[in-house]
N, C-alpha and C positions, 0 to 999 in steps of 0.2 A: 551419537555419531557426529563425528567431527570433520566429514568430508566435502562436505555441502560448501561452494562456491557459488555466490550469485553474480559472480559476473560475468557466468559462462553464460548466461540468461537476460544479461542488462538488457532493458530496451525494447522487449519481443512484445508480442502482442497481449498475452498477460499483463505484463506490467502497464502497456500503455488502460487497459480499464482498471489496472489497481490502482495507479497515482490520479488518474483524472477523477476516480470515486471520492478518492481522498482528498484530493482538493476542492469538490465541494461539498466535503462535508466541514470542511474547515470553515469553509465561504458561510457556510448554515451558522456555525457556533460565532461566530466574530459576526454576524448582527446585532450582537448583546455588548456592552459597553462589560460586561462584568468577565471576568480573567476566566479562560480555559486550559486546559493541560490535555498532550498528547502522548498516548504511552504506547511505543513500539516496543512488543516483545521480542524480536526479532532483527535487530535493525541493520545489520553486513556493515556492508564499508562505506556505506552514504552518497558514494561518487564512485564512478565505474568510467575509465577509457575504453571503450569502443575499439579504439585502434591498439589495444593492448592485447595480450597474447592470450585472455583466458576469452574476453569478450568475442575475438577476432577465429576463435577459433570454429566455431561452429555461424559466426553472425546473424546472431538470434534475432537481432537489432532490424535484421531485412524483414521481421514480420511484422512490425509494430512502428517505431518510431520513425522508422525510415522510409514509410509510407508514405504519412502525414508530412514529413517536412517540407515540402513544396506548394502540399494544396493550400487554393485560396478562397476554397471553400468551406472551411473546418465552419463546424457548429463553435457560438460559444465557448462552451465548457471544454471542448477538443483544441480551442485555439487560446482558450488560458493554459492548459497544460500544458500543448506545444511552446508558447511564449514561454515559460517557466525552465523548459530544457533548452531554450534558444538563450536563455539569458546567464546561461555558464559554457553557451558557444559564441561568445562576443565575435567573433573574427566571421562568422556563418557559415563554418563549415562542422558538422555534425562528429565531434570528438569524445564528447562527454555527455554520459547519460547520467542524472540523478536519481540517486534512490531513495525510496519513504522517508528518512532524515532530512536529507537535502529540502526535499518541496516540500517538508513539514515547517523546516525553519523558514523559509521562504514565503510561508503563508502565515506563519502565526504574527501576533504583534508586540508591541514588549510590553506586555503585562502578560503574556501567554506563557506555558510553560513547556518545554520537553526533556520528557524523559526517556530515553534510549537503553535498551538490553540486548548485547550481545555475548552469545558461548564462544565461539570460534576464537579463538587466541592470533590470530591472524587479521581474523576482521577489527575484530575488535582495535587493535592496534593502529592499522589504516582510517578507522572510522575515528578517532580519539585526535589521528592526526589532521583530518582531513576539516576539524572544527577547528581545529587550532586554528589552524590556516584561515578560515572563516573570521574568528576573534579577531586574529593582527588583521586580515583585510578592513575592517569594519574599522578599528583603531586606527590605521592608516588613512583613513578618509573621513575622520576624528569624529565616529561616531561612536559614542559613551552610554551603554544601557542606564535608563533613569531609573527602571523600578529597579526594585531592592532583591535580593535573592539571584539565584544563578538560572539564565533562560534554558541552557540547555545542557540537561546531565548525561555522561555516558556512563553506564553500569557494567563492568564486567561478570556474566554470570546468565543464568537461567530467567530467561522472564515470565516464564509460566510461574516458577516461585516469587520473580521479585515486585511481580502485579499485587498480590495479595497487599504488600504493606504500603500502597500508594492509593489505594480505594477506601473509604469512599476520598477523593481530593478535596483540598481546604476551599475551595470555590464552588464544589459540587456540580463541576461542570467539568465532562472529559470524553476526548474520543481516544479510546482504545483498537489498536492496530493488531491482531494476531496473525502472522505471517511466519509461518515455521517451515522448513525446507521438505516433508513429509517425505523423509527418506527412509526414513524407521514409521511403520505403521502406526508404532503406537502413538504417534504425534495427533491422529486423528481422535483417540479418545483423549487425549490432554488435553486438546482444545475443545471438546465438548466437558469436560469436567473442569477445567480451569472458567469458564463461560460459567457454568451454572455455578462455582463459588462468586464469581465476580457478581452477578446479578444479584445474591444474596447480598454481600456486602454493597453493592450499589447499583442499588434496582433501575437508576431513574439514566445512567452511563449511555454511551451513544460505542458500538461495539463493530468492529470491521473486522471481519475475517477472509484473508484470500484461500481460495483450495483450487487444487488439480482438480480437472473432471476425469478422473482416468477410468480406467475399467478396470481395476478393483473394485472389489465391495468397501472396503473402507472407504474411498470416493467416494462411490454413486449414494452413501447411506447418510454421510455427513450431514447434509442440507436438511435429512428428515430429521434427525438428531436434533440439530439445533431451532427447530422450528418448535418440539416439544418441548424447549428449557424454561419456559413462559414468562418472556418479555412481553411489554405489553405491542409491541408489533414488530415486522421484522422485513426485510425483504432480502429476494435471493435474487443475485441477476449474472446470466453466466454469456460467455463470447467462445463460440468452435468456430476457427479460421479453415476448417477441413475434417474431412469424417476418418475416424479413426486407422493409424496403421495395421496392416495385418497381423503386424509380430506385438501389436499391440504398446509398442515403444514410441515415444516423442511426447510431447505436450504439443496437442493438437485443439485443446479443451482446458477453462477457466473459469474461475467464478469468483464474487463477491456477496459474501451472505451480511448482513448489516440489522444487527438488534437493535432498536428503539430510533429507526431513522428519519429525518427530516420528511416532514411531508411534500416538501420542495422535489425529492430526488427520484421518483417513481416520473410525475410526469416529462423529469426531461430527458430520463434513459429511453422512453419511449420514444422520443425523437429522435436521440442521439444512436442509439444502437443498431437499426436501419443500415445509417451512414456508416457505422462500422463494417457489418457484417460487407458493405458494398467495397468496401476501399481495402478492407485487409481479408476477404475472403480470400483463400486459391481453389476452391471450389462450388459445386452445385451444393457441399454436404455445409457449408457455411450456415450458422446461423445462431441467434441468441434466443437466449429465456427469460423471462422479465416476469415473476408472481411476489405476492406479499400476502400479506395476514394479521391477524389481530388475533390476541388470547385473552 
Protein backbone atom coordinates (compact mmCIF):
# COMPACT_ATOMS: atom_id res chain seq x y z
CA UNK A 1 0.00 0.00 0.00
CA UNK A 2 1.06 3.11 -1.27
CA UNK A 3 -0.98 5.47 0.81
CA UNK A 4 0.76 6.07 3.75
CA UNK A 5 1.83 9.86 4.27
CA UNK A 6 4.02 10.82 7.29
CA UNK A 7 3.52 14.13 7.40
CA UNK A 8 -0.02 13.87 8.42
CA UNK A 9 1.67 12.66 11.75
CA UNK A 10 5.14 14.83 11.79
CA UNK A 11 5.92 15.84 15.19
CA UNK A 12 3.16 14.11 17.45
CA UNK A 13 4.01 12.51 20.33
CA UNK A 14 5.03 9.19 18.85
CA UNK A 15 7.63 10.66 17.02
CA UNK A 16 8.85 12.80 19.72
CA UNK A 17 9.87 9.11 21.78
CA UNK A 18 10.97 7.58 18.41
CA UNK A 19 13.72 10.29 17.45
CA UNK A 20 14.71 11.12 21.08
CA UNK A 21 15.36 7.03 21.32
CA UNK A 22 17.23 7.28 18.33
CA UNK A 23 19.31 9.85 19.15
CA UNK A 24 20.65 8.20 21.98
CA UNK A 25 21.17 5.39 20.61
CA UNK A 26 23.34 7.10 18.24
CA UNK A 27 24.97 9.16 21.26
CA UNK A 28 25.78 5.05 22.53
CA UNK A 29 27.47 3.91 19.15
CA UNK A 30 29.71 7.28 18.56
CA UNK A 31 31.67 6.63 21.87
CA UNK A 32 33.75 4.31 19.85
CA UNK A 33 36.32 6.16 17.48
CA UNK A 34 35.44 3.00 15.02
CA UNK A 35 32.78 4.03 11.94
CA UNK A 36 28.95 3.03 12.36
CA UNK A 37 26.07 2.80 9.74
CA UNK A 38 22.31 3.66 10.10
CA UNK A 39 19.86 1.71 8.08
CA UNK A 40 16.31 3.22 7.82
CA UNK A 41 13.99 0.90 6.36
CA UNK A 42 11.42 3.25 6.07
CA UNK A 43 12.66 6.65 5.83
CA UNK A 44 9.47 9.41 4.06
CA UNK A 45 10.59 12.62 3.31
CA UNK A 46 13.16 13.46 5.96
CA UNK A 47 11.72 17.12 6.64
CA UNK A 48 8.15 17.80 7.13
CA UNK A 49 6.47 21.68 7.33
CA UNK A 50 4.16 21.84 9.99
CA UNK A 51 2.56 24.64 8.43
CA UNK A 52 2.03 22.65 5.18
CA UNK A 53 -1.21 21.29 4.20
CA UNK A 54 -0.79 17.57 5.16
CA UNK A 55 0.95 18.37 8.53
CA UNK A 56 -1.52 21.31 9.38
CA UNK A 57 -4.31 19.23 8.79
CA UNK A 58 -5.04 17.35 11.69
CA UNK A 59 -1.74 19.18 13.85
CA UNK A 60 -0.67 16.19 15.15
CA UNK A 61 2.50 18.27 16.03
CA UNK A 62 0.01 19.87 19.19
CA UNK A 63 0.67 16.47 20.90
CA UNK A 64 4.34 16.14 20.97
CA UNK A 65 6.69 18.64 19.79
CA UNK A 66 4.74 21.58 20.49
CA UNK A 67 4.59 20.78 24.01
CA UNK A 68 8.29 20.75 24.82
CA UNK A 69 9.08 23.82 22.72
CA UNK A 70 8.99 26.22 25.48
CA UNK A 71 9.89 24.29 28.59
CA UNK A 72 12.85 24.97 30.50
CA UNK A 73 12.83 22.10 32.11
CA UNK A 74 13.45 19.27 29.43
CA UNK A 75 15.66 16.49 30.78
CA UNK A 76 18.75 16.05 28.98
CA UNK A 77 18.12 13.76 26.45
CA UNK A 78 14.53 15.73 25.71
CA UNK A 79 16.44 18.95 25.31
CA UNK A 80 19.15 17.25 22.82
CA UNK A 81 16.23 16.30 20.65
CA UNK A 82 14.48 19.47 21.21
CA UNK A 83 17.87 21.49 20.22
CA UNK A 84 18.20 19.19 17.24
CA UNK A 85 14.48 20.38 15.69
CA UNK A 86 15.20 23.93 16.95
CA UNK A 87 18.27 23.86 14.75
CA UNK A 88 16.37 23.73 11.38
CA UNK A 89 13.96 26.39 13.03
CA UNK A 90 16.75 29.06 13.08
CA UNK A 91 14.40 32.04 13.11
CA UNK A 92 12.47 30.32 16.57
CA UNK A 93 9.47 29.76 15.40
CA UNK A 94 8.42 26.08 15.20
CA UNK A 95 7.99 25.29 11.02
CA UNK A 96 9.87 22.29 10.47
CA UNK A 97 9.85 19.06 11.92
CA UNK A 98 12.70 16.52 11.22
CA UNK A 99 12.29 13.11 10.55
CA UNK A 100 14.67 9.72 11.33
CA UNK A 101 16.95 10.87 8.28
CA UNK A 102 17.22 14.30 9.16
CA UNK A 103 18.45 13.62 13.05
CA UNK A 104 20.28 10.69 11.70
CA UNK A 105 22.57 12.84 9.66
CA UNK A 106 22.63 15.36 12.19
CA UNK A 107 24.04 12.95 14.69
CA UNK A 108 26.28 10.71 12.93
CA UNK A 109 29.94 11.95 12.04
CA UNK A 110 31.91 11.60 8.81
CA UNK A 111 33.28 8.43 9.05
CA UNK A 112 29.50 7.28 9.79
CA UNK A 113 27.33 5.94 7.25
CA UNK A 114 23.52 6.19 6.09
CA UNK A 115 21.57 4.32 4.41
CA UNK A 116 17.96 5.30 3.63
CA UNK A 117 14.87 3.06 1.99
CA UNK A 118 11.96 4.33 0.77
CA UNK A 119 8.68 2.74 -1.38
CA UNK A 120 6.43 5.80 -1.78
CA UNK A 121 7.38 7.26 -5.19
CA UNK A 122 6.57 10.63 -3.75
CA UNK A 123 8.51 10.42 -0.59
CA UNK A 124 11.11 9.15 -1.99
CA UNK A 125 11.55 11.98 -4.41
CA UNK A 126 11.15 14.83 -1.64
CA UNK A 127 13.59 12.90 0.51
CA UNK A 128 16.37 12.66 -2.44
CA UNK A 129 15.61 16.29 -2.74
CA UNK A 130 15.64 17.51 0.66
CA UNK A 131 19.59 15.93 0.89
CA UNK A 132 20.40 17.53 -1.97
CA UNK A 133 19.63 20.66 -0.37
CA UNK A 134 21.66 19.46 2.64
CA UNK A 135 24.94 18.58 0.27
CA UNK A 136 24.95 22.42 -1.51
CA UNK A 137 24.22 23.86 2.14
CA UNK A 138 27.19 22.03 3.65
CA UNK A 139 29.38 23.00 0.13
CA UNK A 140 28.34 26.44 0.57
CA UNK A 141 29.79 27.02 3.90
CA UNK A 142 32.85 24.97 2.27
CA UNK A 143 32.55 22.07 4.08
CA UNK A 144 34.04 18.96 2.00
CA UNK A 145 33.34 15.29 3.41
CA UNK A 146 37.04 13.88 4.14
CA UNK A 147 36.36 10.12 4.48
CA UNK A 148 36.08 8.32 1.21
CA UNK A 149 32.80 6.81 0.23
CA UNK A 150 29.20 8.50 0.09
CA UNK A 151 27.74 9.39 3.76
CA UNK A 152 24.43 9.22 2.91
CA UNK A 153 22.55 6.93 0.43
CA UNK A 154 19.01 7.08 -0.67
CA UNK A 155 17.47 3.61 -1.94
CA UNK A 156 14.41 3.65 -3.91
CA UNK A 157 12.58 0.35 -3.08
CA UNK A 158 11.46 -1.93 -0.18
CA UNK A 159 13.72 -2.00 2.94
CA UNK A 160 12.46 -4.97 4.36
CA UNK A 161 14.38 -6.49 1.16
CA UNK A 162 17.04 -4.03 0.79
CA UNK A 163 18.44 -4.83 4.73
CA UNK A 164 19.24 -8.22 3.91
CA UNK A 165 22.23 -7.15 1.58
CA UNK A 166 23.83 -4.41 3.92
CA UNK A 167 24.25 -6.81 6.98
CA UNK A 168 26.32 -7.98 8.43
CA UNK A 169 28.23 -3.91 7.55
CA UNK A 170 31.93 -3.60 6.86
CA UNK A 171 32.60 -1.92 10.40
CA UNK A 172 30.20 -4.54 12.13
CA UNK A 173 28.78 -1.87 13.81
CA UNK A 174 25.00 -0.76 13.00
CA UNK A 175 21.87 0.64 14.32
CA UNK A 176 18.92 -0.49 12.38
CA UNK A 177 15.67 1.62 12.12
CA UNK A 178 12.32 -0.45 11.23
CA UNK A 179 9.53 1.96 10.91
CA UNK A 180 6.92 0.80 8.52
CA UNK A 181 3.48 2.79 8.18
CA UNK A 182 1.53 -0.73 9.54
CA UNK A 183 -1.46 0.09 7.31
CA UNK A 184 -1.57 -3.38 5.75
CA UNK A 185 -1.30 -5.77 8.71
CA UNK A 186 0.95 -7.78 7.22
CA UNK A 187 3.66 -5.30 8.05
CA UNK A 188 3.67 -6.66 11.48
CA UNK A 189 4.77 -10.25 10.61
CA UNK A 190 7.45 -8.56 8.09
CA UNK A 191 9.02 -6.99 10.82
CA UNK A 192 9.11 -9.98 13.03
CA UNK A 193 10.53 -12.12 10.07
CA UNK A 194 12.72 -9.47 8.43
CA UNK A 195 14.24 -9.12 12.60
CA UNK A 196 14.77 -12.83 12.90
CA UNK A 197 16.73 -12.88 9.28
CA UNK A 198 18.65 -9.82 10.38
CA UNK A 199 19.80 -11.34 13.62
CA UNK A 200 20.93 -14.47 11.90
CA UNK A 201 23.01 -12.52 9.53
CA UNK A 202 24.09 -10.05 12.27
CA UNK A 203 23.53 -11.37 15.69
CA UNK A 204 25.76 -8.71 17.44
CA UNK A 205 23.35 -5.26 15.41
CA UNK A 206 21.71 -2.76 17.63
CA UNK A 207 17.92 -2.97 16.09
CA UNK A 208 14.97 -0.11 16.61
CA UNK A 209 11.56 -0.86 16.03
CA UNK A 210 8.75 1.79 16.31
CA UNK A 211 4.98 0.13 16.57
CA UNK A 212 1.36 1.40 17.18
CA UNK A 213 -0.11 0.16 20.36
CA UNK A 214 -3.50 -0.17 18.89
CA UNK A 215 -5.99 -2.66 19.68
CA UNK A 216 -5.56 -5.01 17.20
CA UNK A 217 -4.12 -8.21 17.82
CA UNK A 218 -1.44 -7.60 15.55
CA UNK A 219 -0.33 -4.68 17.88
CA UNK A 220 -0.89 -5.99 21.29
CA UNK A 221 1.19 -9.33 20.05
CA UNK A 222 4.12 -7.60 18.33
CA UNK A 223 6.33 -7.02 21.51
CA UNK A 224 5.85 -10.77 22.47
CA UNK A 225 6.92 -11.83 19.11
CA UNK A 226 10.03 -10.05 19.13
CA UNK A 227 11.00 -10.81 22.55
CA UNK A 228 11.06 -14.61 21.44
CA UNK A 229 13.50 -13.82 18.26
CA UNK A 230 16.64 -14.40 20.84
CA UNK A 231 18.78 -11.48 20.84
CA UNK A 232 20.76 -11.53 23.52
CA UNK A 233 18.73 -8.62 25.28
CA UNK A 234 16.11 -6.28 24.36
CA UNK A 235 14.02 -3.77 25.72
CA UNK A 236 10.38 -2.43 25.06
CA UNK A 237 9.30 0.86 26.11
CA UNK A 238 5.88 2.32 25.05
CA UNK A 239 4.19 6.26 25.85
CA UNK A 240 -0.18 6.39 25.95
CA UNK A 241 -0.77 10.30 25.94
CA UNK A 242 -4.79 9.05 26.72
CA UNK A 243 -6.70 5.82 27.09
CA UNK A 244 -8.02 4.55 24.09
CA UNK A 245 -11.04 6.07 21.70
CA UNK A 246 -14.29 4.18 21.79
CA UNK A 247 -14.56 3.64 17.95
CA UNK A 248 -11.30 2.60 18.69
CA UNK A 249 -9.70 5.08 16.03
CA UNK A 250 -6.47 7.59 16.51
CA UNK A 251 -2.96 6.82 17.74
CA UNK A 252 -3.48 7.41 21.30
CA UNK A 253 -0.59 4.57 22.12
CA UNK A 254 3.35 3.86 20.97
CA UNK A 255 6.11 2.07 21.36
CA UNK A 256 9.78 1.40 20.95
CA UNK A 257 10.99 -2.21 21.06
CA UNK A 258 14.97 -2.10 20.82
CA UNK A 259 17.17 -5.56 20.23
CA UNK A 260 20.66 -5.66 21.76
CA UNK A 261 20.35 -2.14 23.51
CA UNK A 262 22.93 0.09 25.29
CA UNK A 263 22.95 -0.54 28.81
CA UNK A 264 23.10 3.34 29.03
CA UNK A 265 19.16 3.50 27.81
CA UNK A 266 16.94 1.66 30.39
CA UNK A 267 18.18 3.76 33.35
CA UNK A 268 17.51 7.08 31.74
CA UNK A 269 13.85 6.25 30.32
CA UNK A 270 13.32 5.73 33.67
CA UNK A 271 13.77 9.14 34.53
CA UNK A 272 12.72 10.59 31.48
CA UNK A 273 9.38 8.86 30.87
CA UNK A 274 7.74 10.22 34.12
CA UNK A 275 8.45 13.80 32.63
CA UNK A 276 6.79 12.65 29.54
CA UNK A 277 3.81 11.02 30.59
CA UNK A 278 3.42 14.73 32.91
CA UNK A 279 3.76 17.20 30.10
CA UNK A 280 2.12 15.34 27.10
CA UNK A 281 -0.52 13.40 28.95
CA UNK A 282 -4.30 14.79 28.13
CA UNK A 283 -5.43 12.42 30.77
CA UNK A 284 -5.64 10.32 34.13
CA UNK A 285 -5.40 7.08 31.39
CA UNK A 286 -1.59 8.61 30.49
CA UNK A 287 1.05 6.41 31.07
CA UNK A 288 4.25 4.45 29.96
CA UNK A 289 5.87 0.94 30.06
CA UNK A 290 9.49 0.43 30.61
CA UNK A 291 10.58 -3.72 30.77
CA UNK A 292 13.56 -5.62 29.20
CA UNK A 293 15.09 -9.06 29.27
CA UNK A 294 17.78 -11.13 28.42
CA UNK A 295 17.77 -14.59 26.39
Amino acid sequence: MLSYRHAFHAGNHADVLKHMVIIQLMRYLGQKDTAYMVIDTHAGAGVYALDGDYASKNAEYDTGIAKLWDRKDLPPALKEYVDLVRSLNPSGKMRYYPGSPYCAEKVMREQDRLRLFELHPTEVKVLEENFRKLEAHAAAQGQRPAARGKRVMVHRGDGFQGLKALLPPPSRRALVLIDPPYEDKRDYTHVAQVLADALTRFPTGMYAVWYPALQRNESRQLPERLKRLGAKSWLNVSLAIHGPAPDGFGLHNSGMFILNPPWTLEPMLRELMPYLVDVLGVDDSAEFVLESGET
